[in-house]
C-alpha positions in Angstrom: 24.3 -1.2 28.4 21.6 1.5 28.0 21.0 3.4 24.9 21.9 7.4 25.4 19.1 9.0 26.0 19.5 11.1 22.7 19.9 8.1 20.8 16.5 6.5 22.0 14.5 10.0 21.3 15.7 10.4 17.8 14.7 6.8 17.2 11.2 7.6 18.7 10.6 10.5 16.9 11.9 8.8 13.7 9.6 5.8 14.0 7.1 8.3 15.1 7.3 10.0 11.8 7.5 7.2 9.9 4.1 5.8 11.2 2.4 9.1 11.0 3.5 9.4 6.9 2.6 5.8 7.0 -0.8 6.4 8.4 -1.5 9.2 6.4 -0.3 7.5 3.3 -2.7 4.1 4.3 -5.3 6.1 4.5 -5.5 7.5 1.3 -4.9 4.4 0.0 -7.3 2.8 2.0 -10.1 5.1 0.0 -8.8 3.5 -3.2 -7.7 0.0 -2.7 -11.6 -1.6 -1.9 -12.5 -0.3 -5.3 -9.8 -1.1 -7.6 -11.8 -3.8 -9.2 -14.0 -1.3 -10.6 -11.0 0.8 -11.7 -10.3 -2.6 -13.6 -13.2 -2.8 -15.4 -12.9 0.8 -16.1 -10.0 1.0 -17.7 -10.3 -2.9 -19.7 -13.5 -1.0 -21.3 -12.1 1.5 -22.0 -9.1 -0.5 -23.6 -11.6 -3.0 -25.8 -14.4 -0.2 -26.9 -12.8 3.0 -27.4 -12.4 3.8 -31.2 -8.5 2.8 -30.9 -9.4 -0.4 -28.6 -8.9 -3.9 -29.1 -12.9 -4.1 -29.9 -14.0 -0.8 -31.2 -17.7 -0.1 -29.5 -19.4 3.0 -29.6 -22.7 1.8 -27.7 -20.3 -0.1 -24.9 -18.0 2.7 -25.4 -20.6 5.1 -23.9 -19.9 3.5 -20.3 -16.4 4.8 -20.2 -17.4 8.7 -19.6 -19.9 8.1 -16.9 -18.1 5.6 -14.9 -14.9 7.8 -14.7 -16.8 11.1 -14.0 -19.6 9.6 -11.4 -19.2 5.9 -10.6 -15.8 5.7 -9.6 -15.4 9.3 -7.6 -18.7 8.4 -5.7 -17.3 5.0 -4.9 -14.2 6.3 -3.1 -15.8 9.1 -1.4 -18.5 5.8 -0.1 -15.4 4.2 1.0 -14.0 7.5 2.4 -17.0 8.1 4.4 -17.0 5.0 5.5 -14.1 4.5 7.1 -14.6 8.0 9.4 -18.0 7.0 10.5 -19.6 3.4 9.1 -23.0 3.3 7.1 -24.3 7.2 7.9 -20.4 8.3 7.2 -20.5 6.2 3.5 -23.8 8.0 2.5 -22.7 11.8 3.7 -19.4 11.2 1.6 -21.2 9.9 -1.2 -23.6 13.1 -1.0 -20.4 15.2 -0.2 -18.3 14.2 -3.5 -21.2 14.7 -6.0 -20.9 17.5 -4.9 -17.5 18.1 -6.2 -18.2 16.4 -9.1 -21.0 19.1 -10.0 -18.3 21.4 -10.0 -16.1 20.5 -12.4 -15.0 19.0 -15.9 -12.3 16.6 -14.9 -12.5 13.7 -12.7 -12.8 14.2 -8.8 -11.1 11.7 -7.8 -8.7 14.1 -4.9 -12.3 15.6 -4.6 -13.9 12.7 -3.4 -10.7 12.1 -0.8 -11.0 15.6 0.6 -14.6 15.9 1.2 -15.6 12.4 2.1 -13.7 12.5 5.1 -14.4 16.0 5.9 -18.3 15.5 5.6 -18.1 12.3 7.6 -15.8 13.4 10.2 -18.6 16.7 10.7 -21.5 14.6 11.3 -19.5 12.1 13.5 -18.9 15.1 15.3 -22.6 16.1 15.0 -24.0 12.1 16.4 -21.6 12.3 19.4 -22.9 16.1 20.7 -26.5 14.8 20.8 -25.9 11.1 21.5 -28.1 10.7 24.6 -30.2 13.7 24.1 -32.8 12.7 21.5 -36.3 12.1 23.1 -37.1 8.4 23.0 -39.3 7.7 19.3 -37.5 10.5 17.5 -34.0 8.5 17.0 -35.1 7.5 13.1 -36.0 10.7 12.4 -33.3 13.1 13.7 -30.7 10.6 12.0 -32.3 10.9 9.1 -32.8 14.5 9.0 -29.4 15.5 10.4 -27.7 13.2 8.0 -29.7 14.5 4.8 -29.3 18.4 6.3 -25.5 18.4 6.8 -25.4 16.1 3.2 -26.9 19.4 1.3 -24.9 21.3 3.2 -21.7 19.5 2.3 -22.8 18.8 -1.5 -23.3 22.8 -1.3 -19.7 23.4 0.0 -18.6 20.6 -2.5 -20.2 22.2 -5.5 -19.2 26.0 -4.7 -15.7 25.6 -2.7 -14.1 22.5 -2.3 -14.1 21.1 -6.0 -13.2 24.5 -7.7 -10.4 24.7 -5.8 -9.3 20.6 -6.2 -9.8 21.2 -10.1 -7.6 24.3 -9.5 -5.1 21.7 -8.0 -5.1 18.9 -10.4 -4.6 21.1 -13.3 -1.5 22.2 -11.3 -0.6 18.7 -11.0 -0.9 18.0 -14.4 1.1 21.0 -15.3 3.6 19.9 -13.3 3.4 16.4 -14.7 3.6 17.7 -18.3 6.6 19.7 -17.5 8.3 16.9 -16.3 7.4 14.9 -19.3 8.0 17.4 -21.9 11.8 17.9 -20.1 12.6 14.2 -20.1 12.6 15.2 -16.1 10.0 12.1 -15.3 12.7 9.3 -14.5 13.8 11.1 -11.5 10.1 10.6 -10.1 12.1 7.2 -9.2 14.3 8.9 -6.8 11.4 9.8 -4.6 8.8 6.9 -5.5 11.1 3.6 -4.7 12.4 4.6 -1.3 9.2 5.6 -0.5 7.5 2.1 -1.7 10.1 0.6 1.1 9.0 2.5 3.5 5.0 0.7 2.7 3.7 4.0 1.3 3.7 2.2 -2.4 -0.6 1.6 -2.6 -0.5 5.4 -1.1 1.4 7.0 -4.1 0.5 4.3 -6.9 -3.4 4.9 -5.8 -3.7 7.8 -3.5 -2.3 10.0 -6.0 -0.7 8.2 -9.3 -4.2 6.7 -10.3 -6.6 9.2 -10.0 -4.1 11.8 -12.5 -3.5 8.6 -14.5 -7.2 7.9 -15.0 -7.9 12.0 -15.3 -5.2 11.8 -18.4 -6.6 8.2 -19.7 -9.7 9.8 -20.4 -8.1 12.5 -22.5 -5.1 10.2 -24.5 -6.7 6.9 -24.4 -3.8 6.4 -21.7 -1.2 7.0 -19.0 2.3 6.8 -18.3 1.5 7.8 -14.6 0.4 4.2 -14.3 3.6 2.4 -14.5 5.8 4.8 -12.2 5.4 2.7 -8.9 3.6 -0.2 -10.4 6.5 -1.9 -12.6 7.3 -4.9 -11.6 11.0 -4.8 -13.5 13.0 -3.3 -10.7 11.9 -5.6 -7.8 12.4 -8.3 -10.4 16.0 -7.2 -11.3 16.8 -7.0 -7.3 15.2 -10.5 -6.5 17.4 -12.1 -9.5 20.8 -10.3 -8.2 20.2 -11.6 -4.6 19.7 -14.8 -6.4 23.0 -15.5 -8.2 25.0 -12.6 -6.3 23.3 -12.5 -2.4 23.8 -14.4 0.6 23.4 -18.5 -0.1 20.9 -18.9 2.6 18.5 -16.8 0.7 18.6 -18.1 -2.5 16.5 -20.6 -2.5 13.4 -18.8 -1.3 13.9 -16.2 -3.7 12.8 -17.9 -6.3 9.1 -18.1 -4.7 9.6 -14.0 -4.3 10.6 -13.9 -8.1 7.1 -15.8 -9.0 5.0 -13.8 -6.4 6.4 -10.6 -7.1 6.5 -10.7 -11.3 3.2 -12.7 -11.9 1.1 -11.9 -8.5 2.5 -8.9 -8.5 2.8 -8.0 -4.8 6.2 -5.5 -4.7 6.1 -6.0 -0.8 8.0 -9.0 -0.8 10.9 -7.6 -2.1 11.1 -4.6 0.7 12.7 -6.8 3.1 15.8 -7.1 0.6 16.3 -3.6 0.6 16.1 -3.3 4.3 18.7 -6.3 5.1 20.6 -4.0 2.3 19.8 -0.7 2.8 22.4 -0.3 -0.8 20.2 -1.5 -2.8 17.8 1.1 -2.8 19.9 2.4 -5.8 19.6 -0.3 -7.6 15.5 0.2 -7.8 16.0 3.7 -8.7 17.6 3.2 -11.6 15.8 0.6 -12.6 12.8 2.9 -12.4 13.8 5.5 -14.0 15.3 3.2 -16.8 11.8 1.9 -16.7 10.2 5.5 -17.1 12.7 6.7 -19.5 12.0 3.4 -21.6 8.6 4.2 -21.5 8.5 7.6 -22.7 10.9 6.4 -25.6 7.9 4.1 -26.6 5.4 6.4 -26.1 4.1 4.1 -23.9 1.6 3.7 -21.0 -1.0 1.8 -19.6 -5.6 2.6 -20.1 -5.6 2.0 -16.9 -3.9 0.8 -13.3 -2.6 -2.2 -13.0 -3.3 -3.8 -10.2 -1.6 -5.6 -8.9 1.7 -4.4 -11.0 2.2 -7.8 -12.3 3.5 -8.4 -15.8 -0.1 -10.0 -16.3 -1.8 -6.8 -15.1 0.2 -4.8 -17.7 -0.6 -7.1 -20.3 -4.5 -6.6 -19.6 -4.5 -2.8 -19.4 -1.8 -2.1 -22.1 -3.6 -0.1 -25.6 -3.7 -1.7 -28.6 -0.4 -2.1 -30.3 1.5 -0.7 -27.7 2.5 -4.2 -26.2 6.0 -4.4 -27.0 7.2 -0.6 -25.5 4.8 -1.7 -22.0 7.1 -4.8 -22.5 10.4 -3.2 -23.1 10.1 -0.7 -20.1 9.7 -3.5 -18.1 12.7 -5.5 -19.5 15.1 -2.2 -19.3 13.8 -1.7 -15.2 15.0 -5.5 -15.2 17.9 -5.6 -16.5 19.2 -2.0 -14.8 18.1 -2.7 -11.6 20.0 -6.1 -11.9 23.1 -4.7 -13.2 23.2 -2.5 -10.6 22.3 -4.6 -8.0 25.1 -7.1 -9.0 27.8 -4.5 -8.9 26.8 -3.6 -5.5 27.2 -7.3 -4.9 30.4 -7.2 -6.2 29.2 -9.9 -8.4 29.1 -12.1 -5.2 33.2 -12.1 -5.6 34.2 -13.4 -1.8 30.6 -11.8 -0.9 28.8 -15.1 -0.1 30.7 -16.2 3.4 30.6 -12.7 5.2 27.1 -11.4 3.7 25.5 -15.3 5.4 27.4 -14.3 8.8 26.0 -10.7 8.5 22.5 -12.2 7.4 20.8 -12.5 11.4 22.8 -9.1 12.1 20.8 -7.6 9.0 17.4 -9.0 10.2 18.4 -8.0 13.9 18.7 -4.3 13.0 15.4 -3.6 12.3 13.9 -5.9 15.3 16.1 -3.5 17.3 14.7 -0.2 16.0 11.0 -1.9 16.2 12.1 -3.3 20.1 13.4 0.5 20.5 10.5 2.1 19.5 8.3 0.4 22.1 10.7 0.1 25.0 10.7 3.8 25.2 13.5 5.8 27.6 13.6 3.3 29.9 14.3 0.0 27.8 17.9 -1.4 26.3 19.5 -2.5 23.6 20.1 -5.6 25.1 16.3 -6.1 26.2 15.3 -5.3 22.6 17.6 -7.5 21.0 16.3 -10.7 23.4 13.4 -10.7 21.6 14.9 -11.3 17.8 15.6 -14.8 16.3 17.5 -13.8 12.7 14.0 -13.7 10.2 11.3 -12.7 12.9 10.8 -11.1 16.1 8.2 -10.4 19.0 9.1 -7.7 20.6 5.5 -7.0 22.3 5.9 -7.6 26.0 2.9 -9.6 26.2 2.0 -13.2 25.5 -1.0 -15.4 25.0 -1.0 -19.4 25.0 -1.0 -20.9 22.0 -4.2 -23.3 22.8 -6.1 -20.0 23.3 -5.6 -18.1 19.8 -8.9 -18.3 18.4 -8.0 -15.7 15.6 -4.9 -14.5 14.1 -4.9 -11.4 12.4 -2.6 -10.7 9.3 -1.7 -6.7 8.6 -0.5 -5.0 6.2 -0.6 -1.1 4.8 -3.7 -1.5 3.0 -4.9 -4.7 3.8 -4.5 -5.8 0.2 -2.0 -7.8 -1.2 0.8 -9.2 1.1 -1.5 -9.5 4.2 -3.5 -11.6 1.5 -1.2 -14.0 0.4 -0.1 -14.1 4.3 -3.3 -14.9 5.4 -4.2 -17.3 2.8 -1.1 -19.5 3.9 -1.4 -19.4 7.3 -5.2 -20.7 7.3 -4.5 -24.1 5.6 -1.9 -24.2 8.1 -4.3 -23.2 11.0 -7.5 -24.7 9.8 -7.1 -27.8 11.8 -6.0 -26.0 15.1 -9.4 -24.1 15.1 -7.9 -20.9 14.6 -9.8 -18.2 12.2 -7.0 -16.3 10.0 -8.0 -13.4 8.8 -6.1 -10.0 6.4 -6.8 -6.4 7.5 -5.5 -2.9 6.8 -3.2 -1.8 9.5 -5.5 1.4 10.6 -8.6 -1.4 10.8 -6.6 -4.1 13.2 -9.2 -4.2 15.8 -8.7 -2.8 19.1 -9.4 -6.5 21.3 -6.8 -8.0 18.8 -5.5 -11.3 20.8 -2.4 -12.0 18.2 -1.4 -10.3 15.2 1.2 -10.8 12.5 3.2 -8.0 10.8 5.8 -6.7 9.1 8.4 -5.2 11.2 8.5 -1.4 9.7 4.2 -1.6 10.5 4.6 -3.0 13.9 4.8 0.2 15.8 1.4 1.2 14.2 -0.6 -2.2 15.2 0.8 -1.4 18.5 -0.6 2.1 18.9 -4.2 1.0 17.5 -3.9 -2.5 19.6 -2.2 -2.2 22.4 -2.6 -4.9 24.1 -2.4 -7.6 21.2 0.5 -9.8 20.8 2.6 -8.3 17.7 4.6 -11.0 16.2 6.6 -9.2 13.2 8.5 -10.6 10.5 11.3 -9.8 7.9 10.3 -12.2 4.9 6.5 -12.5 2.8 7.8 -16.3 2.4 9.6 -18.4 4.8 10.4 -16.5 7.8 10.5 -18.7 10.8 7.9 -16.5 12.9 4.9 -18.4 10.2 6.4 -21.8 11.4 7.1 -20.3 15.2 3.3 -19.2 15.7 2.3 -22.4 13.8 4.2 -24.8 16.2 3.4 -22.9 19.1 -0.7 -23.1 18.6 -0.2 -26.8 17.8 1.4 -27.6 20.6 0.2 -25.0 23.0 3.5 -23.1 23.8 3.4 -19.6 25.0 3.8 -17.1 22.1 5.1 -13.7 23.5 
């Protein structure tokens, strides 16, 4: 039977939406993420050779100024520039956010991810008009030339109106953020911050935005409760234990691997899946988070600078000098909230356990069908997008590629960073002696040839749109789902993967 044609469009334009806010969000992200390490070292300078630091400094304490105000806005507008237009994109960025930085007294971080893009998308624009129409021996020149005109230019528009009016924005911001601290309003940041982290825009609001006013108020209090709003590992932790003791038996057992990945590696994404078998309990992460951020401001707590990833060994790294135990406690109250809350929606697993392990392929099912959905388009069924799902995984790309073919296999994820990581990293010793090259990659980079890619199921439709004629093989669970052993058995023995 068919899906009403109303009911098919409002699931395209649904998943439509969702993969444009994802997009958007990745790609903000996707400016931050690469450079993250140096954000690190930023803020564990900061945290040893301040006056207040662990190892009071003043000569090393001289680096952390300059790397907050130049190094690290000039390294994301690199990276933004890059990823519009390569090398000659990197350098006009780099060029376009000093720029902003000229202009003004705080850090430009949102400076450096407004006009690195901008500058590089213009002289993309600028190398396609007169590709083909430079006189043979000139080529070195009028790249260089064009790029270092339209560079001034940009560090001119930087300096006079882009970064007056950013500075203009993030003092708004941190109005805004002050007002919701100062009316013990901040907790409900939780509201909009963990439904948004399932739907895989976590790096874009803990980086893309959270970061850069975190490291802007670092500099000024020594440091931030801005970096533990989406970075707390204590309501994922609360929700994996819950599903332990309270959720369906047949996903107990790899739990506890998500419990060890998720509160010492800290990657958040492999507790995402939970929520969406359970759409419930969502509201079980909210108020763990905003038990977390209320904790926090009760300690006066925060972190020097982001942790990253938000593991409980990250905190411990970036957490100022004596303020250990309140970084510790907002993370135990997240923890224990988000459990309590997540075991009541369980019911305390009273008469849960039978009926939630019969719902349990029905749960996976769901969102194969909305992913199935999504790429059949008007035409397809609900019975033709449910033939494609097998309770943990499902391929619902209508394509297929032998398995003694796959020369690469390509793990994505939103940012490329963390769950495509780990991904990857198992799937090449298990791949290694089949030939096969594994590599991670931000969704928006997958690589238009793509032959075979893995995914989450929510980021499927986007690998699709970018590759379109890769084989998508998308999968519920970070740690054993059955697609990891389905694509592994089918390249051993050389079955068909479709």
């Amino acid at each position: 039977m068919s899906l009403p044609d109303a009911t098919q469009n409002k699931n395209l334009e649904g998943s439509s939406a969702r993969a444009r806010v994802q997009r958007f969000g990745g790609y903000l992200a996707g400016m931050i993420m690469p450079n993250i390490g140096a954000f690190i070292a930023w803020g564990l300078i900061t945290a040893l050779f301040i006056p207040d630091g662990w190892l009071p400094n003043e000569s090393l304490a001289a680096l952390v100024g300059p790397t907050i105000t130049y190094l690290l806005p000039i390294l994301i507008g690199y990276t933004g520039g890059r990823m519009v237009h390569g090398q000659r994109g990197a350098v006009i960025g780099a060029l376009a956010t000093m720029g902003a930085i000229a202009s003004a007294e705080v850090p430009m971080f949102l400076g450096a991810m407004v006009m690195s893009p901008l500058a590089a998308f213009i002289l993309k624009k600028f190398d396609k008009a007169i590709d083909g129409r430079v006189p043979s021996g000139f080529e070195m020149l009028v790249d260089n030339f064009s790029l270092g005109i339209l560079g001034a230019v940009m560090a001119i528009l930087g300096r006079l109106g882009i970064g007056p009016i950013v500075e203009v924005l993030v003092g708004w911001l941190g109005s805004g953020v002050g007002w919701l601290v100062n009316n013990s309003l901040l907790p409900l940041a939780s509201v909009f911050i963990e439904p948004a982290k399932v739907l895989f825009l976590n790096n874009a609001i803990n980086h893309g935005v959270l970061s850069p006013l975190g490291a802007a108020e670092s500099q000024e209090l020594g440091k931030s409760i801005l970096f533990m709003l989406e970075s707390n590992p204590g309501p994922g932790l609360g929700l994996l234990l819950a599903f332990i003791f309270f959720g369906p038996t047949k996903l107990r057992g790899a739990t506890w691997g998500s419990v060890i990945i998720h509160f010492f590696g800290g990657i958040h994404e492999i507790y995402f899946p939970y929520i969406l078998m359970k759409p419930r309990m969502i509201l079980a992460t909210i108020a763990g988070g905003a038990t977390g951020i209320a904790t926090a401001q009760l300690f006066n707590a925060g972190l020097v600078g982001p942790a990253s990833p938000g593991s409980i060994i990250a905190y411990t790294l970036v957490a100022p000098r004596g303020e250990i135990l309140g970084v510790y406690a907002a993370v135990l109250a997240a923890t224990v909230v988000s459990f309590v809350v997540a075991a009541l929606l369980f019911g305390f697993g009273r008469g849960k356990d039978v009926a939630d392990d019969a719902a349990l392929p029905t749960a996976h099912e769901e969102v194969a069908k909305e992913s199935a959905t999504t790429v059949a388009g008007p035409s397809g069924t609900t019975e033709a997008a449910a033939a494609g799902t097998a309770a943990a995984s499902t391929t619902v790309a209508a394509r297929s590629i032998a398995g003694n073919d796959v020369d690469r296999l390509i793990i994505a994820c939103d940012a490329g960073m963390g769950s495509s990581v780990m991904v990857a990293g198992a799937m090449k010793k298990k791949l290694a002696p089949h030939g096969v090259t594994v590599v991670h990659s931000p969704v928006n980079e997958v690589p238009s040839d793509a032959e075979l890619v893995m995914c989450q199921s929510g980021l499927a439709p986007r690998v699709r749109a970018i590759a379109p004629e890769a084989v998508v093989v998308t999968f519920e669970q970070f740690v054993g789902d059955p697609a990891f052993a389905r694509v592994e058995n089918a390249i051993k023995n050389g079955e068909t993967i479709e």
